[in-house]
C-alpha positions in Angstrom: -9.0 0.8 1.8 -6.0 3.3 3.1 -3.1 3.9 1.0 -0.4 2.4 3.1 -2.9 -0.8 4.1 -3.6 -1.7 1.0 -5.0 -5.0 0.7 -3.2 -7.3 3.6 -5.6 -9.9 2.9 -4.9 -10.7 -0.7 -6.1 -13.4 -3.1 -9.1 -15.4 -2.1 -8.6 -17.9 -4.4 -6.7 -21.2 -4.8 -3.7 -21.0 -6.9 -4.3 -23.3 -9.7 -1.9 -25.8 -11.2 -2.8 -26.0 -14.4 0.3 -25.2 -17.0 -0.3 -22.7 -19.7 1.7 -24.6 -22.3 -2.2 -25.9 -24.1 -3.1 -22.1 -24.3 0.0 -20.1 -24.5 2.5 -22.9 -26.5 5.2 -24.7 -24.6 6.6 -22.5 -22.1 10.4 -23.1 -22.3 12.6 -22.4 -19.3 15.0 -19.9 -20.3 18.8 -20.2 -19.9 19.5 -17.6 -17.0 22.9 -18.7 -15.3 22.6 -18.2 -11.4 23.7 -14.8 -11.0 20.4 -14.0 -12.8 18.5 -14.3 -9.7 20.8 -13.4 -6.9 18.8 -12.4 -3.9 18.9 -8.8 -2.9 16.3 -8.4 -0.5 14.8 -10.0 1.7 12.7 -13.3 1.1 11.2 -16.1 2.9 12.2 -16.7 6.7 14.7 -18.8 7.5 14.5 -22.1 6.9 12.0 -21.6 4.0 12.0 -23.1 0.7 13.8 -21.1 -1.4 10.8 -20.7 -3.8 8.0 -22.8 -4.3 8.3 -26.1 -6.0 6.1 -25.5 -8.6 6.0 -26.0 -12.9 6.2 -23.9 -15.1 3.4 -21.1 -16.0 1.4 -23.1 -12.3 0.4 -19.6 -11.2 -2.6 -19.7 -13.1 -5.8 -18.1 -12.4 -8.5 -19.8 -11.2 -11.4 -16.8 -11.3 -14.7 -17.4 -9.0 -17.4 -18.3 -11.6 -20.9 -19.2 -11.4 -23.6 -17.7 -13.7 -25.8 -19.1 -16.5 -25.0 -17.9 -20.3 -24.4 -13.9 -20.6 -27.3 -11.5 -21.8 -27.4 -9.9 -25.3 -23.8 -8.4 -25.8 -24.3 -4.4 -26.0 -23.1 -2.5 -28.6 -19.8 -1.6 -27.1 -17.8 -4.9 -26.8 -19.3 -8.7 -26.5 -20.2 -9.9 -22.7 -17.7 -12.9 -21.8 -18.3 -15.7 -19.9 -14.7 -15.6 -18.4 -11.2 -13.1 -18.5 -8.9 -13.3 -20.8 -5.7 -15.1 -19.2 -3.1 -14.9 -22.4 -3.4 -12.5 -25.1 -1.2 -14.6 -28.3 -0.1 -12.2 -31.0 2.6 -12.6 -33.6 6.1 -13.7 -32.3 7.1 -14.7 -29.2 4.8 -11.8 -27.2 4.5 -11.1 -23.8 2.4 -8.9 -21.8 3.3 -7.3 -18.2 1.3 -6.1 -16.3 0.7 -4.0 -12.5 -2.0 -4.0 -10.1 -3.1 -1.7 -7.3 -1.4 1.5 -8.1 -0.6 3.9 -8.9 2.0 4.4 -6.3 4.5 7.9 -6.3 7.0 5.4 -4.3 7.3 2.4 -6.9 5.5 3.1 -9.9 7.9 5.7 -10.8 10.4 3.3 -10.9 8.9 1.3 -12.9 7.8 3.4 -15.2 11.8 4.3 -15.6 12.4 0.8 -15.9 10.1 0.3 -18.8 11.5 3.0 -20.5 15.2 2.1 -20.1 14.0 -0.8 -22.1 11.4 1.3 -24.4 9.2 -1.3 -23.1 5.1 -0.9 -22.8 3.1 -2.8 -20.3 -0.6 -2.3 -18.5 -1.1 -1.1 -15.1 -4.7 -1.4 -13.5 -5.2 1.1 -11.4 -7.2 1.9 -8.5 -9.5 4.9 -8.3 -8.8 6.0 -4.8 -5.2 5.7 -5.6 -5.5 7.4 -9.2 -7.3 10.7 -8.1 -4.3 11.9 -6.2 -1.6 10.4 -8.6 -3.1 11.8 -12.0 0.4 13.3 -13.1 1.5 9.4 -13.1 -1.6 8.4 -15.7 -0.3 11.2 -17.7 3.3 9.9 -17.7 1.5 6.3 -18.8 0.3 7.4 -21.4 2.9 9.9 -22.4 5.1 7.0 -22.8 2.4 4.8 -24.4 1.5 2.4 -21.4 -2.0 0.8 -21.3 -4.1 1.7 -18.2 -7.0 0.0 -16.7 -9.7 -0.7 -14.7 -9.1 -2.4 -11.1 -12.3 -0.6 -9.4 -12.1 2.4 -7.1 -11.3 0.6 -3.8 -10.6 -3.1 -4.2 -13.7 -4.7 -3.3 -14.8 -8.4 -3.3 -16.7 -7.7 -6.6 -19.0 -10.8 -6.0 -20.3 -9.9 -2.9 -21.7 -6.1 -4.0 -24.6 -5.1 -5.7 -24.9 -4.5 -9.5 -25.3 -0.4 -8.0 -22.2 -0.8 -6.5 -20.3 -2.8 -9.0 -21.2 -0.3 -11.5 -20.3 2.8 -9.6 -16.9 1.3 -8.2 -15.9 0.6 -12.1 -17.5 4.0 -13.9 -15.9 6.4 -10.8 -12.5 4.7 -11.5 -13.1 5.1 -15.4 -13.7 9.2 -14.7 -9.9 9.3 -12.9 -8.3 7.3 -15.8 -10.3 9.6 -18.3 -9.3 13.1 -16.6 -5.6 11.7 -16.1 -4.6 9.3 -18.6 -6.8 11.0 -21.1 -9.3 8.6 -22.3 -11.3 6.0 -20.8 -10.3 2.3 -20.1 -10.8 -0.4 -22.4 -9.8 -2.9 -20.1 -10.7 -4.3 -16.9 -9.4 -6.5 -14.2 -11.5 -8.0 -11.1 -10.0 -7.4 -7.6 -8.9 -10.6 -6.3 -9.9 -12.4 -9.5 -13.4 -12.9 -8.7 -15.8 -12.5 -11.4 -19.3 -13.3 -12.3 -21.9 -12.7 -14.7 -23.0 -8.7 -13.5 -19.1 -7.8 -13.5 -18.8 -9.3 -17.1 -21.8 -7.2 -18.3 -21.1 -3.9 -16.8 -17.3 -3.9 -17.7 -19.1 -4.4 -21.6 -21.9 -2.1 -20.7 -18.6 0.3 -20.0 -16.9 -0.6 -22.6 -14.1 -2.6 -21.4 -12.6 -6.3 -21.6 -12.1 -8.7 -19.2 -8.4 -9.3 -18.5 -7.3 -11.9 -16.1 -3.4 -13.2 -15.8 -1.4 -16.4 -16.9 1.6 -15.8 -13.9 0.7 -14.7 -10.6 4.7 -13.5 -9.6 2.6 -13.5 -5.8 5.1 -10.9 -5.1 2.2 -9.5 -2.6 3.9 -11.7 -0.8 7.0 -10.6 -0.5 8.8 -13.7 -1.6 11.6 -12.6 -2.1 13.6 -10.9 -5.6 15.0 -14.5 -6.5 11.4 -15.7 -6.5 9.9 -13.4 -8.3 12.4 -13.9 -10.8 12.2 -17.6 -10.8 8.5 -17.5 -11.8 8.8 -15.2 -14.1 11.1 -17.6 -16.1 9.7 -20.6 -15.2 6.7 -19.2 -16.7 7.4 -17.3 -19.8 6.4 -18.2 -23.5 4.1 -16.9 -26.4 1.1 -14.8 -24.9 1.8 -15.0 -21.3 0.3 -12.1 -18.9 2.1 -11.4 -16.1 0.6 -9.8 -13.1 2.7 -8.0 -10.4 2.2 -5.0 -7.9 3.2 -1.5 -7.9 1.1 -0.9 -5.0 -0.7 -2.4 -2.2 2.4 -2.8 0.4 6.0 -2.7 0.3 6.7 -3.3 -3.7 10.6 -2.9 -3.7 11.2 -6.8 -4.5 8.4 -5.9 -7.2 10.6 -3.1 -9.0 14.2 -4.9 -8.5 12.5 -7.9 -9.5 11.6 -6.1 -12.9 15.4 -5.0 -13.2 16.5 -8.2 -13.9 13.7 -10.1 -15.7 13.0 -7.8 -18.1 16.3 -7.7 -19.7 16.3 -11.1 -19.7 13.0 -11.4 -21.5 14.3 -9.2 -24.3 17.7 -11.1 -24.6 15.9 -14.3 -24.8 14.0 -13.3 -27.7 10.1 -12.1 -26.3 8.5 -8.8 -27.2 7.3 -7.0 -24.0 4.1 -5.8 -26.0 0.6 -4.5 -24.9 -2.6 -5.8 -25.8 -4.6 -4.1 -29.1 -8.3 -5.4 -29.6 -7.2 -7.1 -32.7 -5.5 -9.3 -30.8 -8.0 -11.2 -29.3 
């Protein structure tokens, strides 16, 4: 995987459909007037749907399952059978979250985001893209962000050996260690594709399973309005977000942020990060 050719082919799975409102509570549309969301950048070609017609809190994962029970949980954390996709804690929380980085052209920027806001969030990082960015772990957890796990080069996890799953996670657990300053305790599956050896070595390693309620698909390049939309079409109690700070051109990503964030915090949500307790 190069730096600047990050993942052109992205997820592999089906979006699913399936609203979030039986696991996360009634989502809610919040009241954001028009000017909320006006576009900024560029978005879908002409003559495209403005965003996609979909419900609230539809960008659900779907993760690529199929394994029998798990083995004997270790003595580090339990072995799932599947992610985590919301993380409920008290209030009206929400976590946000970033993928694929980190990157010196966007994650700075979001990072200054966040803190405008004194807002924490999770970014899962890449190992190939971590060793040469370790002054931006640093700054993550200076300013008490969660980092994790994403694997050291993006693979199609369900397609690799247990050898390889396990050196692709424990390599990128090194770089967050030597940068960041401690190991992950959470872990996210490239693509969302999971089965039963990722679950056990991400336990074996000492790290959870987390997944995503919203998929902003800003990979895509949608468009800033989009993002947005989705973002707000999909909020309520123990929603994950996931967006990009790398993998491709992620300035809709960080304007995107801008303006949904402040909203967020208006409307009433805590922008929180996930404690073990929690779950």
């Amino acid at each position: 995987m190069k730096k600047d050719q990050l993942f052109t082919r992205r997820r592999i799975l089906l979006v699913g459909a399936t609203a979030a409102a039986g696991a996360a509570g009634t989502a809610g549309l919040l009241a954001w007037g028009p000017d909320d969301t006006a576009e900024d950048t560029a978005g879908p070609a002409a003559g495209a749907p403005a965003r996609l017609a979909m419900k609230p809190s539809a960008y659900r994962l779907q993760p690529l399952t199929g394994y029998g029970p798990p083995s004997a949980p270790p003595d580090r954390v339990p072995v799932r059978r599947e992610p985590l996709t919301i993380l409920p804690g008290p209030g009206r929380t929400m976590v946000l979250t970033f993928d694929d980085g980190p990157d010196p052209r966007y994650t700075p920027q979001i990072l200054d985001t966040l803190a405008r806001y004194d807002v924490r969030a999770m970014f899962f990082v890449c190992g190939e893209m971590a060793v040469d960015h370790q002054d931006l772990l640093a700054r993550m957890a200076d300013e008490g962000h969660v980092v994790g796990n994403h694997t050291w080069s993006h693979p199609l996890l369900t397609q690799l050996s247990r050898r390889r799953i396990r050196s692709e996670m424990t390599r990128t657990s090194e770089v967050i260690e030597s940068g960041y300053g401690e190991r992950p305790r959470w872990f996210r599956a490239p693509f969302g594709a999971w089965n039963r050896a990722v679950f056990q070595l991400g336990a074996e390693l000492g790290m959870e399973p987390l997944a995503w309620t919203i998929d902003t698909l800003d990979w895509t390049t949608p468009g800033t309005r989009t993002i947005v939309e989705r973002v707000r079409e999909g909020a309520g109690p123990g929603v994950v977000v996931l967006s990009h700070d790398a993998g491709g051109d992620r300035t809709q990503s960080v304007k995107a942020l801008r303006r949904y964030l402040p909203r967020l915090l208006d409307s009433g949500y805590a922008i929180t990060v996930p404690q073990r307790q929690h779950i």
